[in-house]
C-alpha positions as CSV (number, residue, x, y, z in Angstrom):
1,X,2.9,4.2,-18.3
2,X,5.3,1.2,-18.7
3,X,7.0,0.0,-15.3
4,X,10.2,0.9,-16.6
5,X,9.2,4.5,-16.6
6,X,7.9,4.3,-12.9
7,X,11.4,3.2,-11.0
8,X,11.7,-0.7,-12.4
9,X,14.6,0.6,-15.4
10,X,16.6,-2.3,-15.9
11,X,15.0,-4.6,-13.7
12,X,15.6,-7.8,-14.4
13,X,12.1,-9.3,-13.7
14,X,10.8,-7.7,-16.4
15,X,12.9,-8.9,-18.9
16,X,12.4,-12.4,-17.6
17,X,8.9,-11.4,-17.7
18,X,8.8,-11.1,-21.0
19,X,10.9,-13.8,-22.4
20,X,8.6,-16.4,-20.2
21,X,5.7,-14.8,-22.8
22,X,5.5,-17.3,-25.9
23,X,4.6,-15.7,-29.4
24,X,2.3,-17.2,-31.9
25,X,2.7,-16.3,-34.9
26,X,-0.8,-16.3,-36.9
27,X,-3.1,-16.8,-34.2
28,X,-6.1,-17.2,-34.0
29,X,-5.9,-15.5,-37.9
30,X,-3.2,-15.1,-39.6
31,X,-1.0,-11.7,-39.3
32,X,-1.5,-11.7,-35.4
33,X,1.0,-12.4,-33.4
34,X,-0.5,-14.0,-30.1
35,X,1.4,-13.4,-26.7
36,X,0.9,-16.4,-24.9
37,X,0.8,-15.8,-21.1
38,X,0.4,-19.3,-20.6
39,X,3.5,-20.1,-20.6
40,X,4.6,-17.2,-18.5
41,X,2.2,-19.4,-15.7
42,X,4.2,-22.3,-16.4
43,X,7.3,-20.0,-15.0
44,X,6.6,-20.2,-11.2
45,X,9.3,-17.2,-10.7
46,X,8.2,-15.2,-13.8
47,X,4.9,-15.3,-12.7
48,X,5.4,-15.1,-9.1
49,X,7.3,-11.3,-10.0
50,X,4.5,-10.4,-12.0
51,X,2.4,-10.6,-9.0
52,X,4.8,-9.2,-6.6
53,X,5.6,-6.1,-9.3
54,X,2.0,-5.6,-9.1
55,X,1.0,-6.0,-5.3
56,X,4.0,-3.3,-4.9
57,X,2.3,-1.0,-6.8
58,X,-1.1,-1.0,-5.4
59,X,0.0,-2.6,-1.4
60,X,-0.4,1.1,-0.1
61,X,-3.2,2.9,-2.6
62,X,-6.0,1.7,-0.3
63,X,-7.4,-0.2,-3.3
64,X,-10.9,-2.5,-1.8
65,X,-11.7,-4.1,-5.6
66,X,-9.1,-5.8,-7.9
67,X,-11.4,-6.7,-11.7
68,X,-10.2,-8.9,-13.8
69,X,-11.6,-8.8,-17.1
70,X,-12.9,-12.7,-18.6
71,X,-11.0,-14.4,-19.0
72,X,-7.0,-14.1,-18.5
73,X,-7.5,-11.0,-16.5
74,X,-8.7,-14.0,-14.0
75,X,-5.2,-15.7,-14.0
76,X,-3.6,-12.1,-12.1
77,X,-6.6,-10.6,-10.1
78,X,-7.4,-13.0,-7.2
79,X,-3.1,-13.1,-6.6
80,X,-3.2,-9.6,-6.6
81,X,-5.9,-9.0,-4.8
82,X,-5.3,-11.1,-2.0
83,X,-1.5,-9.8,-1.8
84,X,-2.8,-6.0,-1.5
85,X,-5.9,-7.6,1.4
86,X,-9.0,-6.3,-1.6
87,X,-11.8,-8.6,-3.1
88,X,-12.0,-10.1,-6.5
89,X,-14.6,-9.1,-8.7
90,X,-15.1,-10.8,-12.7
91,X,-15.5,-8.8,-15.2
92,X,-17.6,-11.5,-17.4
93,X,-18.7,-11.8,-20.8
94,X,-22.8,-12.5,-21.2
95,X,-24.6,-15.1,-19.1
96,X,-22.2,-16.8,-17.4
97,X,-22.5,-14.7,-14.2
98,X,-25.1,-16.4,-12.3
99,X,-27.3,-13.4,-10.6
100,X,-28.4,-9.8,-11.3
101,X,-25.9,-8.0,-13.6
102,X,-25.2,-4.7,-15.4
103,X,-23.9,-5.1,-18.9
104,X,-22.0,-2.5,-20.9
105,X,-20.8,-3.1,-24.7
106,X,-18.0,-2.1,-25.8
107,X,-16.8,-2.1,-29.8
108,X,-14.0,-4.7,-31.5
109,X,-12.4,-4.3,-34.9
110,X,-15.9,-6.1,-36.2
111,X,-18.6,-5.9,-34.6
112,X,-19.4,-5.0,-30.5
113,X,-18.6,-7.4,-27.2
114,X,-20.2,-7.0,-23.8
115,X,-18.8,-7.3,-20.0
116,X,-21.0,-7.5,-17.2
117,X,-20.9,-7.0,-13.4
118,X,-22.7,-8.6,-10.2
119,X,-25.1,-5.8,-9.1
120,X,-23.6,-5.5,-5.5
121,X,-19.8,-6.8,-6.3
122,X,-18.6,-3.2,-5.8
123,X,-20.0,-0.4,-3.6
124,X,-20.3,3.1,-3.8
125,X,-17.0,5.2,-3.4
126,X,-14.6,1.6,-3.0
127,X,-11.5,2.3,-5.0
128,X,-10.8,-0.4,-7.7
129,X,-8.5,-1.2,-10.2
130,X,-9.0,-3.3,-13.1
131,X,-6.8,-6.0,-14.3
132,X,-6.2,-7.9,-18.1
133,X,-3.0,-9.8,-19.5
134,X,-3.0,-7.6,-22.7
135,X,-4.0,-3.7,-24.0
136,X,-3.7,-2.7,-27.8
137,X,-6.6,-0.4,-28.3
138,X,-8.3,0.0,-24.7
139,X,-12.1,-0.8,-25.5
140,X,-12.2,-3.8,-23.2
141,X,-10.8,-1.8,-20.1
142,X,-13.1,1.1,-20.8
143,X,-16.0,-0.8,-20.7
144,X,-14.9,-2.4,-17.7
145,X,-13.8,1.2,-16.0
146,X,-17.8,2.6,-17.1
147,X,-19.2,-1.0,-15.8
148,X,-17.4,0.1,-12.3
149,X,-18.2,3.8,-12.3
150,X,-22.1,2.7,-12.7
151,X,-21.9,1.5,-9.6
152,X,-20.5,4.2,-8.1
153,X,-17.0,2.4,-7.5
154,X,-13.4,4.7,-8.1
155,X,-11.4,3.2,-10.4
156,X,-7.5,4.1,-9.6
157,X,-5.8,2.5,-12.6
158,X,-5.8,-0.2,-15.2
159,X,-3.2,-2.9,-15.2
160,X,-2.0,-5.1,-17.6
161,X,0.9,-7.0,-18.0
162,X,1.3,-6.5,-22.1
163,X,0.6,-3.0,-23.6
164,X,1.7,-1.9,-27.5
165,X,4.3,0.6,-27.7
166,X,2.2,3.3,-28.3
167,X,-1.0,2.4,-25.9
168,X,-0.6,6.0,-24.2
169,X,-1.8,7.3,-27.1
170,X,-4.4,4.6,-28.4
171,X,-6.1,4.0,-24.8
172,X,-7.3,7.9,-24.1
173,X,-10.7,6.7,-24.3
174,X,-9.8,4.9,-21.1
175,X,-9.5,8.0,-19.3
176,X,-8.2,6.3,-16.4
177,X,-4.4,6.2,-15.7
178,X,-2.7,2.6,-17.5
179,X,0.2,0.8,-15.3
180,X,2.0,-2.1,-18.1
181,X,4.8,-3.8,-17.3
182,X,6.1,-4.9,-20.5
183,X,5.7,-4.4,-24.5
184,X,5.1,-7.2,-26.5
185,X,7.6,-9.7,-28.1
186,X,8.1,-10.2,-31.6
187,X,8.0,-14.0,-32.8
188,X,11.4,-15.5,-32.4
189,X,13.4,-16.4,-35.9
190,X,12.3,-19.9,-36.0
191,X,8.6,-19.5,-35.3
192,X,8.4,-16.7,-37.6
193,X,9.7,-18.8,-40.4
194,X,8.4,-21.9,-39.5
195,X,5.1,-22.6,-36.8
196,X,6.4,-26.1,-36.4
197,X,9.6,-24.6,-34.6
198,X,8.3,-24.7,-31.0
């Protein structure tokens, strides 16, 4: 569900949310059009609401695990999870977690990725809820929510702070119920026409 179906209609964070979100035309290959939350950290106030919309939501859902999926799923998770009082716990991509790890693929448009999890970051029967900047077809966050429920963790919800218009219907094969807080933007005139317009 998108926040403005959930009480925030016509808020005016998110729209501020949103327009602090940069688009890329053409990146990484062309025909994509990359939302840049990077400049929506560069917006202390946008990205302070973010936060806050988000540590609203979960403050009272006795949530003990905020993961964030590598790697932007990293730039909301620890705020988050220190505003609601839970633990952070990476979702990673191969080897770069350090100790003893579960792994679960998960398949892209080519080809398959992988997440892992520290055996031991989440406990039996802790509620979680897992955190990423973007959502179009929901493989990373199910691999993330089956990486969780291995463990024998609840997870609550997804989060993320872009979904595609119609991700209620593309992320079933989450199973799990999906909290976004804005749609993405198109490229504006000049970086549509021209990359060099920034």
């Amino acid at each position: 569900m998108f926040a403005e179906e959930n009480g925030l209609k016509g808020d005016p964070r998110l729209q501020a949310i949103s327009q602090a979100i940069r688009v890329v035309p053409h990146f990484p290959k062309h025909g994509i059009m990359f939302q840049d939350i990077t400049t929506l950290l560069l917006d202390h106030k946008a990205f302070k609401d973010t936060v806050d919309i988000f540590v609203d939501r979960y403050r009272d859902m006795h949530i003990s695990v905020v993961a964030g999926i590598e790697a932007r799923g990293f730039m909301f998770g620890p705020s988050i999870a220190l505003g609601i009082g839970a633990k952070f716990v990476p979702l990673r991509k191969p080897r770069k977690l350090p100790g003893e790890v579960i792994s679960e693929k998960y398949a892209l448009e080519y080809g398959t990725d992988c997440l892992e999890l520290h055996v031991g970051a989440a406990q039996p029967g802790e509620r979680a809820i897992i955190i990423d900047d973007l959502v179009a077809t929901g493989g990373t966050l199910s691999a993330g929510v089956k990486l969780l429920e291995r463990v024998g963790a609840e997870v609550v919800e997804c989060a993320c702070v872009i979904g595609v218009p119609d991700v209620k219907g593309q992320c079933r094969s989450i199973g799990k119920p999906l909290y976004v807080l804005v749609e993405p933007r198109k490229a504006d005139k000049c970086q549509a026409q021209a990359d060099k317009c920034y």
